[in-house]
The first five atom37 places (N, CA, C, CB, O) and aatype in JSON, in Angstrom:
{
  "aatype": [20, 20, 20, 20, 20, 20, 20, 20, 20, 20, 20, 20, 20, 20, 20, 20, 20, 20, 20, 20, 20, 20, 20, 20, 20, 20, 20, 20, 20, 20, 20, 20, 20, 20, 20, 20, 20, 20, 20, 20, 20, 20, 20, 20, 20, 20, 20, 20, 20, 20, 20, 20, 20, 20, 20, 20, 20, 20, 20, 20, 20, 20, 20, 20, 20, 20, 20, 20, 20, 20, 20, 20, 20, 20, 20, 20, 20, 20, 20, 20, 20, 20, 20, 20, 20, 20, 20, 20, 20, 20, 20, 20, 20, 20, 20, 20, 20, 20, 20, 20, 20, 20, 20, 20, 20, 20, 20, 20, 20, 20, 20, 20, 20, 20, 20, 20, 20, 20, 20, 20, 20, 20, 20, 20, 20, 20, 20, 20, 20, 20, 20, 20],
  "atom_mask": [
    [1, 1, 1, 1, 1],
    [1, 1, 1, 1, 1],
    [1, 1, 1, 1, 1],
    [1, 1, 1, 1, 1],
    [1, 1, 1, 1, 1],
    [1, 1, 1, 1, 1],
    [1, 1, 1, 1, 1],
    [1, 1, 1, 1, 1],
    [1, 1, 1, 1, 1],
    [1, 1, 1, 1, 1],
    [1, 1, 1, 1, 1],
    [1, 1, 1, 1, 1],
    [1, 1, 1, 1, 1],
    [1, 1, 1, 1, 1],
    [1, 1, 1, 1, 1],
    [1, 1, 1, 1, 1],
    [1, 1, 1, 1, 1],
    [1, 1, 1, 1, 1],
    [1, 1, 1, 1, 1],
    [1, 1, 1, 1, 1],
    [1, 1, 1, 1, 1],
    [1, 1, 1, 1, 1],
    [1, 1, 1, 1, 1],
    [1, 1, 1, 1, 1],
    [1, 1, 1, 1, 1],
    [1, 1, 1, 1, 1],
    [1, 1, 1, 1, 1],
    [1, 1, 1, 1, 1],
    [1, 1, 1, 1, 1],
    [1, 1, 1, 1, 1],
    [1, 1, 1, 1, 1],
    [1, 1, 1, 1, 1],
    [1, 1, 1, 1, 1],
    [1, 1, 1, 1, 1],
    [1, 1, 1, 1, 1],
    [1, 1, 1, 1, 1],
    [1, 1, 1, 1, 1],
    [1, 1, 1, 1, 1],
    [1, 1, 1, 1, 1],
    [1, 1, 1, 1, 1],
    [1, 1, 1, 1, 1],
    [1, 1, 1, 1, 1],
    [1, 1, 1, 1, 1],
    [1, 1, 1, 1, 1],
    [1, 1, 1, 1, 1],
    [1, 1, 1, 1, 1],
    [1, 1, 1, 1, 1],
    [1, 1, 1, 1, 1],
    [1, 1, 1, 1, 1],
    [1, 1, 1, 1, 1],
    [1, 1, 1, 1, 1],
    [1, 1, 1, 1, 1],
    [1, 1, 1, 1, 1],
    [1, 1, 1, 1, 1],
    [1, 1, 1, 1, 1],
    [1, 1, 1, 1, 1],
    [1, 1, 1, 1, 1],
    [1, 1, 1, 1, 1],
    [1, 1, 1, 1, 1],
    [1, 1, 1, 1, 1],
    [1, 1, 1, 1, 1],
    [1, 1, 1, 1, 1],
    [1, 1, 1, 1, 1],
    [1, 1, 1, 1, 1],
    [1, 1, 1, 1, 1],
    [1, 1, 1, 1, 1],
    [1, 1, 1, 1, 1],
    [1, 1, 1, 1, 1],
    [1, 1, 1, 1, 1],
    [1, 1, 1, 1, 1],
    [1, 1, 1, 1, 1],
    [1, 1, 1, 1, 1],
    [1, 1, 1, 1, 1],
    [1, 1, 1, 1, 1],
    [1, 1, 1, 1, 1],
    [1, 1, 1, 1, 1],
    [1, 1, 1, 1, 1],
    [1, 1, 1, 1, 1],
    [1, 1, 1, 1, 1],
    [1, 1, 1, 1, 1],
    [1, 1, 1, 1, 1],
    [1, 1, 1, 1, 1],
    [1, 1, 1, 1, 1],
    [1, 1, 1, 1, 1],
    [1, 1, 1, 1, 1],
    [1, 1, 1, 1, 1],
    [1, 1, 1, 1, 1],
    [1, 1, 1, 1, 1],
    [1, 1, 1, 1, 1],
    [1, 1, 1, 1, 1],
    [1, 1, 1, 1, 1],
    [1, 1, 1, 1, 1],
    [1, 1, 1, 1, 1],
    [1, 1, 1, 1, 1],
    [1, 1, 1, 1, 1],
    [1, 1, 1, 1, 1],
    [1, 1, 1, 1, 1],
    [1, 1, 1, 1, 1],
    [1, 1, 1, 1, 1],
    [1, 1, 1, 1, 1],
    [1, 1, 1, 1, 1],
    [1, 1, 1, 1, 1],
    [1, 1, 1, 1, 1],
    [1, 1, 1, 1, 1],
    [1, 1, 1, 1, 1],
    [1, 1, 1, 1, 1],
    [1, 1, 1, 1, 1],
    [1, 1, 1, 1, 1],
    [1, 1, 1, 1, 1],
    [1, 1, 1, 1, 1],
    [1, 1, 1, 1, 1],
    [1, 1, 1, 1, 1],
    [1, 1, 1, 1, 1],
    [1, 1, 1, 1, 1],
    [1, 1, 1, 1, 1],
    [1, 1, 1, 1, 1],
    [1, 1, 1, 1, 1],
    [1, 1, 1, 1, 1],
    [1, 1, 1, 1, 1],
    [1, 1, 1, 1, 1],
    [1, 1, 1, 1, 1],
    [1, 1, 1, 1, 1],
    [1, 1, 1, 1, 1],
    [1, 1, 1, 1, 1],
    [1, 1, 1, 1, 1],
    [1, 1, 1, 1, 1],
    [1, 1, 1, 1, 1],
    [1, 1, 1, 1, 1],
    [1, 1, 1, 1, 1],
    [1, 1, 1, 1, 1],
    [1, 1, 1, 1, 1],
    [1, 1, 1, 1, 1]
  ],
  "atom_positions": [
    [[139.67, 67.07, 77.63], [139.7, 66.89, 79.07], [138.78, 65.75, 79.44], [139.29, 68.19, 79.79], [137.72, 65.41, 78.9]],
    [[139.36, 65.25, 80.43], [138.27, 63.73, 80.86], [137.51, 64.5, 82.24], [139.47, 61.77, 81.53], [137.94, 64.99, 83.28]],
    [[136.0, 64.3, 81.58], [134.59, 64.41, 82.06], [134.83, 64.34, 83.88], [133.53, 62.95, 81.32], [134.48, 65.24, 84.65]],
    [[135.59, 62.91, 84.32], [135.73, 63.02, 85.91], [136.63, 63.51, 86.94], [135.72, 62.06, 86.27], [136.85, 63.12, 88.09]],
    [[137.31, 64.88, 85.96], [138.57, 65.56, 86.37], [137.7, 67.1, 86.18], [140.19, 65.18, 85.22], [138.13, 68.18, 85.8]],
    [[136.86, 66.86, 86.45], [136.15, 68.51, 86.46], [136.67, 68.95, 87.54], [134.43, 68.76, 86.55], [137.38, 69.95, 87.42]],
    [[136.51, 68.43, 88.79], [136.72, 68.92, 90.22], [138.08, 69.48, 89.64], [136.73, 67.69, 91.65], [137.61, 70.19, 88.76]],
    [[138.88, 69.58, 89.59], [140.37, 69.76, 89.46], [140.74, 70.71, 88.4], [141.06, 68.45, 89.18], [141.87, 71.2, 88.32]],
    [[139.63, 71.0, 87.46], [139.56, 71.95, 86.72], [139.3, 73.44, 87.37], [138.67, 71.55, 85.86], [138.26, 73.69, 87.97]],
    [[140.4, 74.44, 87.18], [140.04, 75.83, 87.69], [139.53, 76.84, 87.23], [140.78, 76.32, 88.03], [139.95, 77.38, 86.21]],
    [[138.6, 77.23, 87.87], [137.39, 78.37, 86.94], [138.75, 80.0, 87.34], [134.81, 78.59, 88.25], [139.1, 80.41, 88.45]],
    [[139.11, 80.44, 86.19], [139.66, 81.76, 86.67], [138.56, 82.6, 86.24], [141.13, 82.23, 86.06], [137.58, 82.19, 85.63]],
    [[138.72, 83.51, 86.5], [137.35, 85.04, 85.94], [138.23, 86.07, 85.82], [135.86, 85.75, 87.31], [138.29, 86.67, 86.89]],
    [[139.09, 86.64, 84.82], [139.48, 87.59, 85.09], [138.24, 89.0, 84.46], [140.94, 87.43, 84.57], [137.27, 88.96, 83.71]],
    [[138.84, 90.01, 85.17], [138.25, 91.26, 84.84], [137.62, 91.09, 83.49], [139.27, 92.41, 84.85], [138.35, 90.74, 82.57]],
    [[136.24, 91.3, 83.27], [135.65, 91.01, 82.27], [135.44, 89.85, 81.6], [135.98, 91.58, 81.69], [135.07, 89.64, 80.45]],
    [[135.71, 89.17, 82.43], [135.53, 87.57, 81.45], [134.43, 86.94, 81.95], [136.84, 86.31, 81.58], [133.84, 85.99, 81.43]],
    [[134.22, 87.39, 82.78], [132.32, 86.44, 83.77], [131.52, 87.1, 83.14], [131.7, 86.7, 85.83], [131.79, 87.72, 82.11]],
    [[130.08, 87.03, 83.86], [128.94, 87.39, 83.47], [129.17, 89.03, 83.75], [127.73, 86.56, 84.24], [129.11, 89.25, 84.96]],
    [[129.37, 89.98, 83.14], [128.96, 91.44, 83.15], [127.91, 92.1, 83.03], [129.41, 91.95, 82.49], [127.93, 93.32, 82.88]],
    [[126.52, 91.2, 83.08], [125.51, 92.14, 82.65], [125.28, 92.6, 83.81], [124.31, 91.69, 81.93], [125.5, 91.87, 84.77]],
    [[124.6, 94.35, 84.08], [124.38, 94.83, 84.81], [122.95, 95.78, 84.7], [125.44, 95.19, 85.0], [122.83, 96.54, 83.75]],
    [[122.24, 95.71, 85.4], [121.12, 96.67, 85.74], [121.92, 98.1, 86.17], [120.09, 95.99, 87.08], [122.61, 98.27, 87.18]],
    [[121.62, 99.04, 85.14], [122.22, 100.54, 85.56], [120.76, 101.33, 85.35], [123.72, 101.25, 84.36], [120.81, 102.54, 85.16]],
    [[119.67, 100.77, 85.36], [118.55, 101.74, 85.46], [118.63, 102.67, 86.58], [117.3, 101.04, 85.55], [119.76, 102.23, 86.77]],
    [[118.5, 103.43, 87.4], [117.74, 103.94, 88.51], [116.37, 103.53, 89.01], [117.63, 105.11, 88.28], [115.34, 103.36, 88.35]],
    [[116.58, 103.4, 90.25], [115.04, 102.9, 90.47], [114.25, 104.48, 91.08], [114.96, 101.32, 91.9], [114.81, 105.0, 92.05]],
    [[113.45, 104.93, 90.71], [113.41, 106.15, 91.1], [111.61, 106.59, 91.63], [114.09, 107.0, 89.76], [111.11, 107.71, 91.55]],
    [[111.0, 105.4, 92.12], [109.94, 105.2, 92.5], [110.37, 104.94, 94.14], [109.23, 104.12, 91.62], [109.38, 105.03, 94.87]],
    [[111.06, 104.78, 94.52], [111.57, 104.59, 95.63], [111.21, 105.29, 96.52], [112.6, 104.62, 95.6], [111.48, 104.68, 97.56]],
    [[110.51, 106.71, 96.86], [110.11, 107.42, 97.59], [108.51, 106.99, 98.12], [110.33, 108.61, 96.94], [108.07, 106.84, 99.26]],
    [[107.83, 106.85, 96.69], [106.58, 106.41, 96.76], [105.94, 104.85, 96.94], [106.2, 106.89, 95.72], [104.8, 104.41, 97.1]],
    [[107.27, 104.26, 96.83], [107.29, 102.98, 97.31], [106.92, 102.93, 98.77], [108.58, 102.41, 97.07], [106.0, 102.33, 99.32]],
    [[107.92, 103.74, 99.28], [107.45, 104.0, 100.36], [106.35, 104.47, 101.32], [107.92, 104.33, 100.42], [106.49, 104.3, 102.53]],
    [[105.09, 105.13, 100.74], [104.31, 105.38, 101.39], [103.18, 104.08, 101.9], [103.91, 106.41, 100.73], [102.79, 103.21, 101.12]],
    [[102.89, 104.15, 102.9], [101.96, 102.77, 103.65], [100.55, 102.94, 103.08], [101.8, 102.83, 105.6], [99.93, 103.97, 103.34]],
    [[99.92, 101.83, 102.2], [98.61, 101.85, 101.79], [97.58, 102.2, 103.33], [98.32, 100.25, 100.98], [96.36, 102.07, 103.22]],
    [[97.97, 102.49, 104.22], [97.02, 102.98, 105.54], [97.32, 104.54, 105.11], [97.64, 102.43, 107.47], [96.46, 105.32, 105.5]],
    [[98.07, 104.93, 104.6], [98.28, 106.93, 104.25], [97.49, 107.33, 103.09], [100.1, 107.55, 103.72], [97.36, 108.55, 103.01]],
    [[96.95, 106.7, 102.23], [96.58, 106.74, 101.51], [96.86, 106.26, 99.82], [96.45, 107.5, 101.92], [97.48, 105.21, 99.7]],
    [[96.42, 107.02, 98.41], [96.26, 105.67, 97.94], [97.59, 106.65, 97.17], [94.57, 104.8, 97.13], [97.59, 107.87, 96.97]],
    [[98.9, 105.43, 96.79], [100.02, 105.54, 96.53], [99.82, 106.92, 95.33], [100.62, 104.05, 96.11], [100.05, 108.13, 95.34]],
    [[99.25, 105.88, 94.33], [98.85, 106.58, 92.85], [98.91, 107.97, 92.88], [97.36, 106.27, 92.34], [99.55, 108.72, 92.14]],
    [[98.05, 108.29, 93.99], [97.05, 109.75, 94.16], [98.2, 110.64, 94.46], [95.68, 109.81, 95.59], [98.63, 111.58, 93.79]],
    [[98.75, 110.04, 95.94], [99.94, 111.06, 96.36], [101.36, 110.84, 95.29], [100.43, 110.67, 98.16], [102.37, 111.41, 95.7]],
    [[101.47, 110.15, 94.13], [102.76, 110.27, 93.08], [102.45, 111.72, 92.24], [102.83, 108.74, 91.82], [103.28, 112.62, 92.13]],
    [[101.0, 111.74, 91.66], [100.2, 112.49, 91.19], [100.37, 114.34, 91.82], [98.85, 111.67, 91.52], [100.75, 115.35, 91.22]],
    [[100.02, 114.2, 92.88], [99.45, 115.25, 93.69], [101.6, 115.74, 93.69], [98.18, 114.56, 95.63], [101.84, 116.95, 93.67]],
    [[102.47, 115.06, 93.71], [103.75, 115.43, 94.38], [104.34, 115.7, 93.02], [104.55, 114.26, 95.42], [105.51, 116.05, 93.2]],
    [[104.08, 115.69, 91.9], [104.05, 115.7, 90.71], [103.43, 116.85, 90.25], [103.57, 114.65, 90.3], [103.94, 117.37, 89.25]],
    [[102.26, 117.49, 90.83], [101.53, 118.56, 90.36], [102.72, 119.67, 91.33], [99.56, 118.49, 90.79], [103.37, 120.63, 90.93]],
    [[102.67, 119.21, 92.34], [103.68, 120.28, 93.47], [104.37, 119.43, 94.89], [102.44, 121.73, 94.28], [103.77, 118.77, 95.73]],
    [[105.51, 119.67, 94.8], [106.27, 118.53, 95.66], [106.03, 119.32, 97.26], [108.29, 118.28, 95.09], [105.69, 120.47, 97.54]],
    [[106.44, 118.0, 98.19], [105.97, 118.78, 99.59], [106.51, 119.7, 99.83], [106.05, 118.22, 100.75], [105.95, 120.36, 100.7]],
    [[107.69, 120.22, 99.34], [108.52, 121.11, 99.93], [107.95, 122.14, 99.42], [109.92, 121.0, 99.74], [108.0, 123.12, 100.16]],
    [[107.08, 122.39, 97.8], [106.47, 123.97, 97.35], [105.45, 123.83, 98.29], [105.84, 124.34, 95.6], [105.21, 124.94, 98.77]],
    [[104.53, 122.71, 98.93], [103.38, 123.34, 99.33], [103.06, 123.44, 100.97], [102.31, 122.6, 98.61], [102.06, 123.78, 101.61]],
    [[104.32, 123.01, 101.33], [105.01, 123.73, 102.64], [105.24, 125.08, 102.79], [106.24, 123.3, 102.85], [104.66, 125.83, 103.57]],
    [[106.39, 125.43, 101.76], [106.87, 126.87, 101.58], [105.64, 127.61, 101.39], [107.88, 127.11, 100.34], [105.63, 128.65, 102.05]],
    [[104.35, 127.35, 100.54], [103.19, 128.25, 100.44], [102.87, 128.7, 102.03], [101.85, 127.42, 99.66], [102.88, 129.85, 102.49]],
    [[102.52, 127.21, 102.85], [101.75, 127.36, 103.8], [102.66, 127.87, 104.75], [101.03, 126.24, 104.13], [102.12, 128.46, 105.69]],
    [[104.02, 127.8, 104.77], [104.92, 128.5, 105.72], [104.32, 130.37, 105.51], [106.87, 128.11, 105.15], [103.89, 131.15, 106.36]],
    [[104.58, 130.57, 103.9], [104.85, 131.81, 103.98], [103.51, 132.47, 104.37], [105.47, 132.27, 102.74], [103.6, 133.61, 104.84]],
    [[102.42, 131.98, 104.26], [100.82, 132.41, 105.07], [100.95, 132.4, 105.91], [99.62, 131.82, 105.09], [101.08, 133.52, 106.4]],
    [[101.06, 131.11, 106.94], [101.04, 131.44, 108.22], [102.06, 132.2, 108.81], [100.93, 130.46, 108.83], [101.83, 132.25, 110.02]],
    [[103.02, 132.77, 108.54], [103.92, 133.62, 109.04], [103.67, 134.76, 108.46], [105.18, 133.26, 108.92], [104.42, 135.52, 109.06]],
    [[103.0, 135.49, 107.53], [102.57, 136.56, 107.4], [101.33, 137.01, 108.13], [102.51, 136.64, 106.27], [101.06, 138.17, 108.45]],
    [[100.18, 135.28, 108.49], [99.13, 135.69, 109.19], [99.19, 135.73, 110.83], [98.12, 134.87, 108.74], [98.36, 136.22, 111.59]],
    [[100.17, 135.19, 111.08], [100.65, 135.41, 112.63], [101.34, 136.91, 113.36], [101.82, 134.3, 112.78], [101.26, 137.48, 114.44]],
    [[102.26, 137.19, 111.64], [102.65, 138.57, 111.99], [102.21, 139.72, 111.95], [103.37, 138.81, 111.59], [102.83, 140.75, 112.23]],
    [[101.19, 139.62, 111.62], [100.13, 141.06, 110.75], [98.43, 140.77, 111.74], [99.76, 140.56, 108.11], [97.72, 141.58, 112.34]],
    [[98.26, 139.06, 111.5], [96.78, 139.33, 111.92], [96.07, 139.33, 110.81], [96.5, 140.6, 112.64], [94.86, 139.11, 110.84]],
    [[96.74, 139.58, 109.67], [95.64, 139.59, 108.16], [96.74, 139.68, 107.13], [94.35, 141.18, 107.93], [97.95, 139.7, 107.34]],
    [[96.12, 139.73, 106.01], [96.97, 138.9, 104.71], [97.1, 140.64, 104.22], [95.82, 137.35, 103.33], [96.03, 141.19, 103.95]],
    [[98.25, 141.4, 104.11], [98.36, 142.44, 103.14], [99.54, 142.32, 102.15], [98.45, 143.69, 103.84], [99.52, 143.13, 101.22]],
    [[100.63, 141.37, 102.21], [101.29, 141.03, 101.3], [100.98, 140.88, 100.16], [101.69, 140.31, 101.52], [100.1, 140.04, 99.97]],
    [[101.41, 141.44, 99.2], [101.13, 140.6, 97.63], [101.81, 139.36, 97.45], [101.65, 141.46, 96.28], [101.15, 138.47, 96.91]],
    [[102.9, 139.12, 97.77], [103.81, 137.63, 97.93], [103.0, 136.4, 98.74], [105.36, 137.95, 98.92], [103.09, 135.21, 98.48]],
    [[102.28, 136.96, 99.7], [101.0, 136.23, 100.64], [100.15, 135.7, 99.89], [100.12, 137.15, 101.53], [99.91, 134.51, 99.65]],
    [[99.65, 136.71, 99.49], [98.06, 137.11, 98.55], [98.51, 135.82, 97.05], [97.96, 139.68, 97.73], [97.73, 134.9, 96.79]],
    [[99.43, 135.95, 96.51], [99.81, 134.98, 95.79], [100.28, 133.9, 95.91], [100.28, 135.23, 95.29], [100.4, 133.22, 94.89]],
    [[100.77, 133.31, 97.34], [101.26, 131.84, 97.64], [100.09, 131.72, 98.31], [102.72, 131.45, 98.48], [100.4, 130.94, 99.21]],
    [[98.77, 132.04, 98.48], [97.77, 131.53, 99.38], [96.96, 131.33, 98.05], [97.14, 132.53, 100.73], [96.22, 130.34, 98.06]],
    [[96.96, 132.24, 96.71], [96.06, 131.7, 95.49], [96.72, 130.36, 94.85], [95.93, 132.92, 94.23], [96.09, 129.35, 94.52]],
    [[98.46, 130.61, 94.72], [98.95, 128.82, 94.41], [98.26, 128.06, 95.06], [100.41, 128.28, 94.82], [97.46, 127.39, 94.41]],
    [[98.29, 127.86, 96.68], [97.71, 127.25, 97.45], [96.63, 126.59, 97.16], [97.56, 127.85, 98.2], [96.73, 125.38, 96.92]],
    [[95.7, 127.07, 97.14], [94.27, 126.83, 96.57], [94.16, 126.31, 95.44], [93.53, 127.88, 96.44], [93.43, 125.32, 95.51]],
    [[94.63, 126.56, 94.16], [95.0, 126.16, 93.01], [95.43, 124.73, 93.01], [95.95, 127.0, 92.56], [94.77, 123.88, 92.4]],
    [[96.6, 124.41, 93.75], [97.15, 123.47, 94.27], [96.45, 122.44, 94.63], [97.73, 123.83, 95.1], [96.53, 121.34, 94.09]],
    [[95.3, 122.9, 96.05], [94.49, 122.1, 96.27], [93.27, 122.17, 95.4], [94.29, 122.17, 97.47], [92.91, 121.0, 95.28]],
    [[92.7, 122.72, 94.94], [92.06, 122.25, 93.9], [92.22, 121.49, 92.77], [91.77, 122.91, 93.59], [91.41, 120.89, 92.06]],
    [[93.58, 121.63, 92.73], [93.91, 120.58, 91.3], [94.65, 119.21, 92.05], [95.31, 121.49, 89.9], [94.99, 118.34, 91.25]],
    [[94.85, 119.01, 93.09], [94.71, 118.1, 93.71], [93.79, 116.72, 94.04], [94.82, 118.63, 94.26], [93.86, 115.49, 94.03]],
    [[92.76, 117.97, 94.37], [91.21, 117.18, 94.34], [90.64, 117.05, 93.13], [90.09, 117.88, 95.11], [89.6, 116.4, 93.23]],
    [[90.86, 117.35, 92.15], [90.51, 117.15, 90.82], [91.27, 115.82, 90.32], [90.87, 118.45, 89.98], [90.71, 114.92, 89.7]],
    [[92.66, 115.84, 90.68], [93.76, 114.03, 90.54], [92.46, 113.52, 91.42], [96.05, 113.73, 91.68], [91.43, 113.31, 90.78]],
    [[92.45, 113.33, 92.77], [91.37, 112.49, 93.63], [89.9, 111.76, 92.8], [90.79, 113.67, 94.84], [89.61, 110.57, 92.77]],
    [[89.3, 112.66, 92.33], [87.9, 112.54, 91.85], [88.53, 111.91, 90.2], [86.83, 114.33, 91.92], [87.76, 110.97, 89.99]],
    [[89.2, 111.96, 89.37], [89.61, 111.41, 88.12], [89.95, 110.02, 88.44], [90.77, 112.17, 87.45], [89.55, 109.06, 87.78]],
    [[90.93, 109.92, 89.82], [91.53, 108.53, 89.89], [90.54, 107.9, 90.68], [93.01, 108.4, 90.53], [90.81, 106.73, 90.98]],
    [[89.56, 108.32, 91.06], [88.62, 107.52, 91.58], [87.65, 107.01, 91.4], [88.37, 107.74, 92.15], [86.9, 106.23, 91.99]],
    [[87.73, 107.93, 89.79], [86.33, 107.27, 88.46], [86.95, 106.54, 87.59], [85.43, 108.47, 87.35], [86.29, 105.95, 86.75]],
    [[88.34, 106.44, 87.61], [89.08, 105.3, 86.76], [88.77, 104.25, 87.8], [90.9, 105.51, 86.38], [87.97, 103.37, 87.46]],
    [[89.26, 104.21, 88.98], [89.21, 102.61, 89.59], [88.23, 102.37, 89.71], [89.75, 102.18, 90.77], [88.18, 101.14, 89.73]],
    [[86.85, 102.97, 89.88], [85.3, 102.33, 89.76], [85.23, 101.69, 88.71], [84.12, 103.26, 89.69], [84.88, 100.51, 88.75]],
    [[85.72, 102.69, 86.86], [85.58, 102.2, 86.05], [85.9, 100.49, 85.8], [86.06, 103.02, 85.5], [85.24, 99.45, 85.71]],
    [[87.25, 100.88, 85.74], [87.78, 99.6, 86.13], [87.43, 98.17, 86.51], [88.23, 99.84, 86.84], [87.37, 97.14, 85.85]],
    [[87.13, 98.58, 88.36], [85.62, 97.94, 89.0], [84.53, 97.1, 88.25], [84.76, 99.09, 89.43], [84.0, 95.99, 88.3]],
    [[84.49, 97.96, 87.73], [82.92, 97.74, 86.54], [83.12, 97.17, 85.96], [82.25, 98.6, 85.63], [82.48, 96.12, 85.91]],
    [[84.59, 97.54, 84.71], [84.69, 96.24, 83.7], [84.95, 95.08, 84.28], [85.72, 96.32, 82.68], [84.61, 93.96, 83.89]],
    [[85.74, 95.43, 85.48], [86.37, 93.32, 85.71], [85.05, 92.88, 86.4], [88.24, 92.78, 87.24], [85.29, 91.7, 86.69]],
    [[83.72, 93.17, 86.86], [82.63, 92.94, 87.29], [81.76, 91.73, 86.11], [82.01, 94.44, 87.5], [81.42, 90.55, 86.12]],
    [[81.69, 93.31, 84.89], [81.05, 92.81, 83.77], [81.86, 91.64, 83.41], [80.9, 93.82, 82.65], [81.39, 90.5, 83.35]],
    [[83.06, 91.92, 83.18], [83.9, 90.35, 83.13], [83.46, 89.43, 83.33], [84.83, 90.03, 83.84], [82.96, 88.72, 82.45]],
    [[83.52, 89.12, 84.59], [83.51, 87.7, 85.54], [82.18, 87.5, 85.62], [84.16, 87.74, 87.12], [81.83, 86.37, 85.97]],
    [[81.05, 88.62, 85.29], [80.03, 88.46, 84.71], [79.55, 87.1, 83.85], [80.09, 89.47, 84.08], [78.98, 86.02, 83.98]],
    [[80.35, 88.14, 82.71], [80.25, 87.03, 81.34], [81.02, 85.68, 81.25], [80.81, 87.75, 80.03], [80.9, 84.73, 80.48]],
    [[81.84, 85.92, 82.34], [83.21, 84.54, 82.01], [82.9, 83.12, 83.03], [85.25, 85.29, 82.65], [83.05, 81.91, 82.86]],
    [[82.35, 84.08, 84.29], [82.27, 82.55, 85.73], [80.79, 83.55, 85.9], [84.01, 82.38, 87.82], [80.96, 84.7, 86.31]],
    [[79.62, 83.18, 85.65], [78.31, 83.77, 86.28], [78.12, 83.06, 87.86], [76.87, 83.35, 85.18], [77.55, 83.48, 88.87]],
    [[78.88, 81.77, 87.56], [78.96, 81.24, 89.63], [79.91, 82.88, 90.28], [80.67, 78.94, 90.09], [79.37, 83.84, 90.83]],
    [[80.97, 82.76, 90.07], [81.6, 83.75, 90.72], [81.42, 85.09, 91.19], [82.3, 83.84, 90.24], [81.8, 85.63, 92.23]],
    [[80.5, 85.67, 89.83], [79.42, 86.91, 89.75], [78.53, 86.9, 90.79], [78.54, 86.93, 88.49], [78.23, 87.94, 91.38]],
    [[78.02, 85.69, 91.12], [76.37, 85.18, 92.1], [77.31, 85.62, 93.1], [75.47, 83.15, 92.26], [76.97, 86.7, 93.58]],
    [[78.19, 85.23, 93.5], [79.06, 85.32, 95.04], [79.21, 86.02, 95.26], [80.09, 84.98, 95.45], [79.03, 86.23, 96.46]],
    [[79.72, 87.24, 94.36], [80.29, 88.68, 94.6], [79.13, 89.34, 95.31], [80.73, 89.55, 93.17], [79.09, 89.81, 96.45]],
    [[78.04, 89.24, 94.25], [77.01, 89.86, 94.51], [76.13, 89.61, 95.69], [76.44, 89.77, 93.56], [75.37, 90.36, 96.3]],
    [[76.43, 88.31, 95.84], [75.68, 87.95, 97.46], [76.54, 88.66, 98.41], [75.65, 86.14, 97.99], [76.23, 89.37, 99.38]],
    [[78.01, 88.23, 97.8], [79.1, 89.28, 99.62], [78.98, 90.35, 99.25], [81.14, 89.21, 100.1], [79.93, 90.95, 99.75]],
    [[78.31, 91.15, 98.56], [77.99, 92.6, 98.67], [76.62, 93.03, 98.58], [78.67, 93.29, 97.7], [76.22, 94.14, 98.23]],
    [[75.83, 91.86, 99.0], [74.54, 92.29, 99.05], [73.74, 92.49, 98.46], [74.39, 92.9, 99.35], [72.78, 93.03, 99.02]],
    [[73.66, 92.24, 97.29], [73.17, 92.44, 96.18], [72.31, 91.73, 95.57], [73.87, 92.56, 95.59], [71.92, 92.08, 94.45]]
  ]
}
């Protein structure tokens, strides 16, 4: 074929003959994508929804406060046990909180010591904008 007869040349594509590669992953972060770094810190709440999704620790707090509205006091055993999940829940909650919050200090620290050892100008700066 002559080089200045391209224009006139016709690209067909039939079914399967183009480019077929396709992304079939799932993207499945998509929920937590969503939360606004003003709500708090993404990581923590993937973690925490992972230990128990909103909907179990709704249903806990539904089924308390509707036993404690109807009674006035907790005599259920079904109560008595979605108010100990509860707690459990939030305690191991705050336990994700305090772990992920001594990793990112850690962290902190090493890229500190870093830039420490690597730019000691850059180190002086930090340490002056934080007072130091």
């Amino acid at each position: 074929m002559i080089p200045w007869f391209w224009i006139w040349s016709p690209q067909l594509h039939y079914p399967w003959s183009g480019s077929v590669a396709q992304q079939i992953e799932p993207n499945t972060n998509w929920f937590f994508d969503a939360i606004l770094p003003t709500s708090g810190v993404a990581r923590i709440e993937k973690k925490a929804f992972e230990r128990a999704s909103y909907g179990k620790q709704l249903g806990l707090i539904t089924e308390v406060l509707l036993e404690l509205s109807a009674k006035g006091k907790i005599d259920s055993a079904k109560v008595t046990k979605s108010l100990k999940d509860l707690r459990q829940i939030h305690d191991d909650i705050e336990t994700l909180k305090k772990k992920e919050f001594a990793a990112t200090a850690r962290s902190i620290a090493d890229d500190i010591e870093r830039l420490k050892e690597q730019s000691p100008a850059e180190y002086a700066l930090l340490m002056q904008r934080l007072g130091r």
